[in-house]
C-alpha positions as CSV (number, residue, x, y, z in Angstrom):
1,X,-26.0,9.7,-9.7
2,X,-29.2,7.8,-9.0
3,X,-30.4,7.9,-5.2
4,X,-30.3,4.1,-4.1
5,X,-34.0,2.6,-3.0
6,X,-33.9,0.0,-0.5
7,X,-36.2,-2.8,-0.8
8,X,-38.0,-5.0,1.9
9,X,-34.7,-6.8,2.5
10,X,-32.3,-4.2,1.9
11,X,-34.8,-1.6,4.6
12,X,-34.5,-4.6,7.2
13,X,-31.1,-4.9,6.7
14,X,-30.7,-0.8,7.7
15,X,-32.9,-1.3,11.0
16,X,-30.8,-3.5,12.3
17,X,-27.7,-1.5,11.4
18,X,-29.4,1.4,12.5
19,X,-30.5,0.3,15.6
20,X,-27.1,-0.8,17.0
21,X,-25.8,2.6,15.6
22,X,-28.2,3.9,17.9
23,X,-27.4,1.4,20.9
24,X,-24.0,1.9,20.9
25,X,-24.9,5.7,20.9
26,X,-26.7,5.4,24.3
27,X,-23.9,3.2,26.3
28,X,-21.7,5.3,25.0
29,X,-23.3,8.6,26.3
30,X,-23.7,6.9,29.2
31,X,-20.0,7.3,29.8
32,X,-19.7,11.1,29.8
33,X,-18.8,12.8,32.6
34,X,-16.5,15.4,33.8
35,X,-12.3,13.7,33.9
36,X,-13.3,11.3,30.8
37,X,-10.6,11.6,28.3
38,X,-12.3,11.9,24.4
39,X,-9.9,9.2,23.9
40,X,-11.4,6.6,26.2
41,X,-14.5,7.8,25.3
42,X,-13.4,6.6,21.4
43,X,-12.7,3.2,22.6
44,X,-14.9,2.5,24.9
45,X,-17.7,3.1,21.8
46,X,-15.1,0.8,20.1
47,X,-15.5,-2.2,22.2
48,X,-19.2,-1.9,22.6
49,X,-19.4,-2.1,18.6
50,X,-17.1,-5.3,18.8
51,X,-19.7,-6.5,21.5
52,X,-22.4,-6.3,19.3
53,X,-20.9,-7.5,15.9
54,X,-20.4,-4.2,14.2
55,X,-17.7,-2.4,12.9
56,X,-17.3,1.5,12.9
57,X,-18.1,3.1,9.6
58,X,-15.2,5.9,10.3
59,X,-12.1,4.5,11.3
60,X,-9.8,5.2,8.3
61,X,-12.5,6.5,6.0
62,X,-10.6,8.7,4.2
63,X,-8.2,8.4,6.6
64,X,-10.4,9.4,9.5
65,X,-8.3,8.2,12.8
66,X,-11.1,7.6,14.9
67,X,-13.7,5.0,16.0
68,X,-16.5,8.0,16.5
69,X,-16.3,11.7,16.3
70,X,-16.3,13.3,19.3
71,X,-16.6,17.5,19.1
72,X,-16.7,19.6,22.4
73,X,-18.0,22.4,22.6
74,X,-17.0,25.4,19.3
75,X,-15.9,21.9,17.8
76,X,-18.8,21.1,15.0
77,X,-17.8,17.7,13.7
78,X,-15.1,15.9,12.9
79,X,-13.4,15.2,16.5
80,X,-10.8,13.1,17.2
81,X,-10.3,11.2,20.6
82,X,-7.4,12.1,22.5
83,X,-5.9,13.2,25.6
84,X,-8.9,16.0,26.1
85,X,-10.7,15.9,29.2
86,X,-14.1,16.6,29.1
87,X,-15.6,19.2,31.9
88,X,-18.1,20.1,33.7
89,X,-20.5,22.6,31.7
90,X,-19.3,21.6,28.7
91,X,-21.5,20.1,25.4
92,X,-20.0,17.0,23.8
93,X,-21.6,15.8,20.4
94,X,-21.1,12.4,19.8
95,X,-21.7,10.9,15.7
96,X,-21.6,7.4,15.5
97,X,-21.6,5.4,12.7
98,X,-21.2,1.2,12.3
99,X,-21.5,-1.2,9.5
100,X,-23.4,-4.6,10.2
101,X,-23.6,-7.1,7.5
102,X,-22.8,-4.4,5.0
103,X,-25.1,-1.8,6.0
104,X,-24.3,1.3,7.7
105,X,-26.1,3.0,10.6
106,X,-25.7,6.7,11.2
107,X,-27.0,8.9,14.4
108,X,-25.9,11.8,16.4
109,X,-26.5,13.8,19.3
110,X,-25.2,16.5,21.4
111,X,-24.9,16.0,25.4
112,X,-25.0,18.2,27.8
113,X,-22.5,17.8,31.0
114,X,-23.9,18.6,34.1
115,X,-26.1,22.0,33.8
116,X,-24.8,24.3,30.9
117,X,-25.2,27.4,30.5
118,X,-29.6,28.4,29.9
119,X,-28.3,30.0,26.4
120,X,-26.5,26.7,25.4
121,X,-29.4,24.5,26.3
122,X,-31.5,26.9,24.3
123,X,-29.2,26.1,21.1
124,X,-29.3,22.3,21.6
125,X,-33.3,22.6,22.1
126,X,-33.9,24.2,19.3
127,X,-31.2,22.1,16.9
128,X,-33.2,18.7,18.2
129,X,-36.4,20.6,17.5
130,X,-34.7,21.4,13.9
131,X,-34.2,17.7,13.1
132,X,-37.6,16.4,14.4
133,X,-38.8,19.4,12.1
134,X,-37.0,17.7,8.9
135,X,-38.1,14.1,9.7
136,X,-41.5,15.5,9.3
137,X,-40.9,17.1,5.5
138,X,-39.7,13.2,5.2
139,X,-42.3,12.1,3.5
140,X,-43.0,10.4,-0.2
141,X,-43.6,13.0,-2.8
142,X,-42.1,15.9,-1.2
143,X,-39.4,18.0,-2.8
144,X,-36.4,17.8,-0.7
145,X,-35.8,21.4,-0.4
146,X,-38.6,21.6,1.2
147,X,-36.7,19.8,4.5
148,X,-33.9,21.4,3.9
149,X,-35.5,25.0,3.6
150,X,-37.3,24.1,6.6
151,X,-34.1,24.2,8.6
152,X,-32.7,26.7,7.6
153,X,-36.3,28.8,8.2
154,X,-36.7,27.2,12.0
155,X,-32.4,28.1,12.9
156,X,-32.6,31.5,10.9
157,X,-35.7,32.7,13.1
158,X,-34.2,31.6,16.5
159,X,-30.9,33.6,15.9
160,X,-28.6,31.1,14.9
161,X,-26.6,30.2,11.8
162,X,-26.6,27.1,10.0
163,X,-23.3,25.2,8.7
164,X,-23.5,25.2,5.1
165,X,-19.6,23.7,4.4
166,X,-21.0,19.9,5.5
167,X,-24.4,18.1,5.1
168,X,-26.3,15.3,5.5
169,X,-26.7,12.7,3.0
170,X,-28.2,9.1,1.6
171,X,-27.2,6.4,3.7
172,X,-26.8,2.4,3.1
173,X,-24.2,0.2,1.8
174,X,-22.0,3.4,1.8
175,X,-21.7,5.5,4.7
176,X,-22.4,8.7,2.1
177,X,-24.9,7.8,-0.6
178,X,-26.7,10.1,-2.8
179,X,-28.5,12.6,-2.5
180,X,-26.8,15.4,0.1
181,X,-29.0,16.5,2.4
182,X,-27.9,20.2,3.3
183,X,-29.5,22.3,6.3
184,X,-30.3,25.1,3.5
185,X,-32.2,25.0,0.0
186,X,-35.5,26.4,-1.8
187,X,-38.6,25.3,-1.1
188,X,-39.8,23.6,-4.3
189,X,-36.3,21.9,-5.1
190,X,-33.9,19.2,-5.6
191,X,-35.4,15.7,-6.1
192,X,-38.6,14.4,-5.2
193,X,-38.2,11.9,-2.2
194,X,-39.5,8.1,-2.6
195,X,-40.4,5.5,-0.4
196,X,-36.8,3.2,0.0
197,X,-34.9,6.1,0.5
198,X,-32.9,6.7,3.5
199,X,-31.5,9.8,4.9
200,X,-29.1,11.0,7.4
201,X,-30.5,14.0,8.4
202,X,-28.1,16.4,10.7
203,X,-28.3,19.7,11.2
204,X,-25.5,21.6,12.5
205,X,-26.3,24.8,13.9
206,X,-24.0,27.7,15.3
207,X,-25.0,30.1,18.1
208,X,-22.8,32.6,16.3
209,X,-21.5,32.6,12.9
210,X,-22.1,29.8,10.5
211,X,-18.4,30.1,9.4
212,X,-15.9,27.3,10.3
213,X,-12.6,26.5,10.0
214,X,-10.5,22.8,10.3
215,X,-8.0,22.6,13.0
216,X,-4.5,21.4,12.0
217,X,-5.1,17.6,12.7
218,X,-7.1,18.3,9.6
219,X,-10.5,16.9,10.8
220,X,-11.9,19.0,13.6
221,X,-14.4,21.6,12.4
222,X,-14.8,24.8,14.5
223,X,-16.7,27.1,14.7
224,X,-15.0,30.7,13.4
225,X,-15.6,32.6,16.3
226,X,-15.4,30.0,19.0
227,X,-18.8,30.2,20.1
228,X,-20.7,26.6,20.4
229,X,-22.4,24.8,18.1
230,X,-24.6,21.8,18.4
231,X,-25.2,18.9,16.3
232,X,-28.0,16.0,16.0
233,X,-28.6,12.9,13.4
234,X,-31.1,10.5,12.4
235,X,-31.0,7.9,9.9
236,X,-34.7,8.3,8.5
237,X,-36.3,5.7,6.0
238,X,-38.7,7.1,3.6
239,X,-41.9,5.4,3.4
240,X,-45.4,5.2,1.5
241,X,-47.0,6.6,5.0
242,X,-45.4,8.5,8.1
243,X,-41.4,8.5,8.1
244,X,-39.7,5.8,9.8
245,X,-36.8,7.2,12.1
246,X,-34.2,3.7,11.9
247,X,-32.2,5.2,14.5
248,X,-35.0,6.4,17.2
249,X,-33.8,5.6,20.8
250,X,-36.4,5.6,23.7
251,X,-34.6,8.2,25.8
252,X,-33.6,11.5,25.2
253,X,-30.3,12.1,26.0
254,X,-29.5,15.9,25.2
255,X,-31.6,16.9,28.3
């Protein structure tokens, strides 16, 4: 299947998606703190995309229950708000994605609650480091196994596994567009990327194994040996210069 190129419109059209993705991102991280239910935390991102005109690009995609995924700690992706409450020391990844005017924006990030432990924060550094790592292989002309190679080099040589069972992808009138965008691959493969293109990039990055399981509710991801994992996303616009992250927020909110 053909990867979809955005025109002028069409790329205008993502930044503004994009950028409320990205909004509703930060009010909603705002929100965490130790007591929070995951389920109030799902609403609450809920009524800020009402607020701002959007609509949430995973409630009852495929039958996805949720307004956001919200994954705590060994969770990877795929979370479901509920009656959890979050604590004190623990890492919460939030993935939000909305549709404005047809278009979807997609972002990502992984928050720390109060001070974690030094061996956590070293696993969320260096996934955030990953993903500003792919952005810069996001260039016109470049194979796109060289970014995803990339990943996998920068994770493999801190001591951490990658997830290899779920990926990143195209994004645009479809919250999964072509091409996948794993956080493995060969240098020197895959398609050449082109200016129009947008990509979700998101590694997911284990301390321990890179195995995973689903829970029962059939959505969360774990990790197979309980150990954390961390998770960042940006949608990412191909360009005929520098890459163009739709979904860049001023503040850094994994710190």
């Amino acid at each position: 299947m053909a990867i979809p190129i955005k025109n002028a419109h069409e790329t205008e059209k993502m930044r503004i998606s994009c950028r409320v993705a990205s909004q509703v991102l930060e009010r909603t991280a705002a929100l965490i703190q130790p007591g929070i239910t995951t389920g109030e935390i799902d609403r609450a991102a809920a009524g800020f995309m009402r607020e701002m005109d959007a609509r949430s690009a995973f409630l009852n995609y495929r039958g996805f229950p949720g307004n956001i995924c919200i994954s705590v700690n060994e969770e990877v992706v795929h979370g479901i708000g509920g009656i959890r409450r979050i604590q004190y020391g623990d890492i919460v990844k939030l993935d939000i994605g909305v549709i404005v005017n047809g278009w979807v924006g997609d972002t990502a990030t992984t928050i720390p609650v109060g001070v974690i432990d030094p061996t956590v924060q070293r696993l969320l550094q260096v996934t955030e480091d990953a993903l500003a790592l792919a952005i810069s292989f996001a260039t016109e002309g470049r194979w796109l196994g060289d970014m995803c190679s990339a990943i996998e080099d920068e994770i493999i040589a801190n001591g951490y596994s990658v997830v290899r069972e779920f990926v990143g992808h195209g994004v645009g009138r479809k919250l999964h567009e072509e091409p996948q965008v794993p956080n493995y691959g060969r240098k020197g493969t895959g398609p050449k990327l082109k200016a129009g293109m947008v990509l979700a990039i998101e590694p997911m990055v284990n301390m321990g194994t890179g195995s995973v399981k689903i829970l029962s509710d059939g959505w969360t991801v774990v990790t197979g040996d309980g150990k954390p994992s961390a998770h960042f996303e940006h949608s990412v616009l191909i360009t005929k210069g520098p890459p163009e992250i739709l979904t860049w927020r001023e503040k850094t909110l994994s710190r």
